[in-house]
C-alpha positions as CSV (number, residue, x, y, z in Angstrom):
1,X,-27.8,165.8,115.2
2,X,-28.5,167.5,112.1
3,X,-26.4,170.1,110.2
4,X,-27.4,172.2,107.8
5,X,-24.7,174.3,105.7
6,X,-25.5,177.2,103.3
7,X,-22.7,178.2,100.7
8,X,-22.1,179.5,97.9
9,X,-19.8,178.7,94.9
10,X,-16.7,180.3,94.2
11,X,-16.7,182.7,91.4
12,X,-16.1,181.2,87.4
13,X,-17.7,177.7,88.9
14,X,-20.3,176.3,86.9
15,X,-23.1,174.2,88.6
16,X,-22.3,171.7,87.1
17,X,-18.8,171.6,87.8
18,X,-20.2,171.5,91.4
19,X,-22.6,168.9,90.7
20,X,-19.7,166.1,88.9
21,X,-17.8,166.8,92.0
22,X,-19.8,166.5,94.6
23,X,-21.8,163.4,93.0
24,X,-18.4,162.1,92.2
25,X,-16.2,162.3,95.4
26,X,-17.9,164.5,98.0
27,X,-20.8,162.4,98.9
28,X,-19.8,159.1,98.2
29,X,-16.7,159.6,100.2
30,X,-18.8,161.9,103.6
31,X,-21.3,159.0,103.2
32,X,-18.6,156.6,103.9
33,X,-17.7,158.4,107.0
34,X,-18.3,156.6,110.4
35,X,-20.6,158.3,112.6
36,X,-21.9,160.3,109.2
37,X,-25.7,158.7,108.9
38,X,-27.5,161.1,106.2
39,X,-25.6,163.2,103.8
40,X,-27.9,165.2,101.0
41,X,-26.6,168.2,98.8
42,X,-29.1,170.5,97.3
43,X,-29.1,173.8,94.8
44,X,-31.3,176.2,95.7
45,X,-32.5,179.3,94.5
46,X,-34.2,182.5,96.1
47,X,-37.2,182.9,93.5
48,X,-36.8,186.8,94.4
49,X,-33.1,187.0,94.0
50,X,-32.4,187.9,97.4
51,X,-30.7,184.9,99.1
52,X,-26.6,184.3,98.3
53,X,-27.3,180.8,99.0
54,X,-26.5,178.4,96.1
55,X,-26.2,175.4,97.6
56,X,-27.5,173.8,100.8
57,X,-26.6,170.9,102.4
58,X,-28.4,168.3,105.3
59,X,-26.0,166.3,107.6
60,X,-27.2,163.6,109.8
61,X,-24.5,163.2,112.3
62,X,-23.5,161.2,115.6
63,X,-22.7,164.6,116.8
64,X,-20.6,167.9,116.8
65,X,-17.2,166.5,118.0
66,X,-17.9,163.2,115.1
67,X,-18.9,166.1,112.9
68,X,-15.4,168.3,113.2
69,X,-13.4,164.9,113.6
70,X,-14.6,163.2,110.4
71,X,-14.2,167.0,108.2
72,X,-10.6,166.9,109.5
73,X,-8.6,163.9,109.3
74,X,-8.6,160.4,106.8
75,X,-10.6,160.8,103.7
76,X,-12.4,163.8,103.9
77,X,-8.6,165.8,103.7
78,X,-8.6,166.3,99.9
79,X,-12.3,166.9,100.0
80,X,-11.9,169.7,101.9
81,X,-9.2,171.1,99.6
82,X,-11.5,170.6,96.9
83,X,-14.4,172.5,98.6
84,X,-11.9,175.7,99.3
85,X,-11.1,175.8,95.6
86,X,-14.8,175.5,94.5
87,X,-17.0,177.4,97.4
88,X,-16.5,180.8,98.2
89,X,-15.8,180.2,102.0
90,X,-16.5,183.6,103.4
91,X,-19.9,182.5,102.6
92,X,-20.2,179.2,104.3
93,X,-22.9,179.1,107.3
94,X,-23.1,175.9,109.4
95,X,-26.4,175.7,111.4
96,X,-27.6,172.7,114.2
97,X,-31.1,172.2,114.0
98,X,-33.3,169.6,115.8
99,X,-36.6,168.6,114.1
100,X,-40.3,169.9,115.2
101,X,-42.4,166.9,115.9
């Protein structure tokens, strides 16, 4: 199943801030996750200014119930204390999408 997340960041946090953390801890420890088989983190940017969307994120997953598990217990705890402090979570939008081919 794949996830896509839109976000964006909290207020007085740089990119780049964003960036050491998620390169740091975020991915590396999601991508350690099992049932968790793609995991890619993107900035974006709406050339006209109109998207809120600062970040956007791709999730390959087993599937939902893996998905809600993984983001909830072991590991992935502190991460998601970290997220709350550095994305504005009113603005998080988690969509399931299944590829056109």
């Amino acid at each position: 199943m794949k996830l896509f997340l839109l976000y964006r960041l909290r207020e007085g946090v740089t990119p780049e801030r964003y960036r050491e953390w998620s390169l740091q801890r975020d991915q590396p420890t999601l991508k350690g996750c099992e049932g968790i088989r793609e995991y890619r983190v993107f900035t974006v940017e709406d050339p006209d200014g109109a998207s809120p969307y600062t970040i956007v994120e791709h999730v390959d997953v087993a599937d939902w119930e893996t998905w809600k598990r993984v983001t909830s217990s072991g590991p992935m705890v502190p991460i998601g204390e970290d997220f709350k402090e550095l994305v504005d979570t009113s603005s998080v939008i988690t969509l399931r999408g299944e590829e056109i081919h």
